[in-house]
C-alpha positions in Angstrom: 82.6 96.2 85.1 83.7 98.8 87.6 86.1 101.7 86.1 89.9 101.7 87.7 90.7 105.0 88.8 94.2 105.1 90.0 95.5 108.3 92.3 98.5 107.4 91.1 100.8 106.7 87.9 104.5 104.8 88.3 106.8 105.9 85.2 110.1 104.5 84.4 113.2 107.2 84.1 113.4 108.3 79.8 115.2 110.4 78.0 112.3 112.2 76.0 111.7 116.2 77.1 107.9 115.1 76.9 108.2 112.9 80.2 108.3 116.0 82.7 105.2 117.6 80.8 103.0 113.8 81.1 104.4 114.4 84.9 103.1 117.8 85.4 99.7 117.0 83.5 99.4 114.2 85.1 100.0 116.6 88.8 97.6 119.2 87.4 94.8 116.0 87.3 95.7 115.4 91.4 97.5 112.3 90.3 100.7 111.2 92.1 103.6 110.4 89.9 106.9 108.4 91.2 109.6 107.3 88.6 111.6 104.1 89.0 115.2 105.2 88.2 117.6 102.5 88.7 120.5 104.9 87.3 122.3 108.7 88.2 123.6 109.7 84.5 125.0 112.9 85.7 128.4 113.4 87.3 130.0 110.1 85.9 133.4 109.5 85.9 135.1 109.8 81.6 135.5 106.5 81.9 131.9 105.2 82.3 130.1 105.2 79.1 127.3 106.6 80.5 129.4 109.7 81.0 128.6 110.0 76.8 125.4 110.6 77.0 124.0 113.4 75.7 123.4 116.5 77.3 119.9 117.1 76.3 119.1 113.3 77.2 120.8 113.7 81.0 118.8 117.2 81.1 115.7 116.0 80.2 115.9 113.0 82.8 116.8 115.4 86.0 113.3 117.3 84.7 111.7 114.3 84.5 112.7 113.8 88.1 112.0 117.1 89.1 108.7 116.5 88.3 107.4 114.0 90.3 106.4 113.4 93.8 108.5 111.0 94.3 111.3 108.7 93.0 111.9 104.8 93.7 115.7 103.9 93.0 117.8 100.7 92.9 120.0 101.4 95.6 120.7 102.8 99.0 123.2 105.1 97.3 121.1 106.6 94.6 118.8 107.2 97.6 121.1 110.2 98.3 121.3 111.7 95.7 
């Protein structure tokens, strides 16, 4: 059986610090990384409970996106951002 070697690695949009780092380790190796985010937890209205998050959380998902190449999102208007 033939090994899979992928140039690339999809990740979904998480809370955890660690996500940037697999990101960057996962650059370092010449891999490609895009994260799915389907969601913009920062600048919410006080009325959207996803306003509540916590900060770390929110923080550590803007790094997360920081980190890849690339990002694939939901909508045309998280495509701005």
């Amino acid at each position: 059986m033939a090994a899979l070697r992928a140039d690339g690695q999809e990740l979904p949009q998480r809370i955890e610090p660690w996500t940037a780092q697999l990101s960057v380790k996962l650059r370092n190796q010449g891999k490609r990384v895009l994260v799915d985010s389907d969601d913009a937890w920062w600048g919410l209205p006080d009325w959207n409970p996803g306003s509540r998050k916590p900060k770390a959380h929110v923080e550590a998902m803007k790094a997360q996106l920081r980190a890849a190449d690339g990002v694939s999102v939901a909508t045309p208007a998280l495509a701005e951002l």
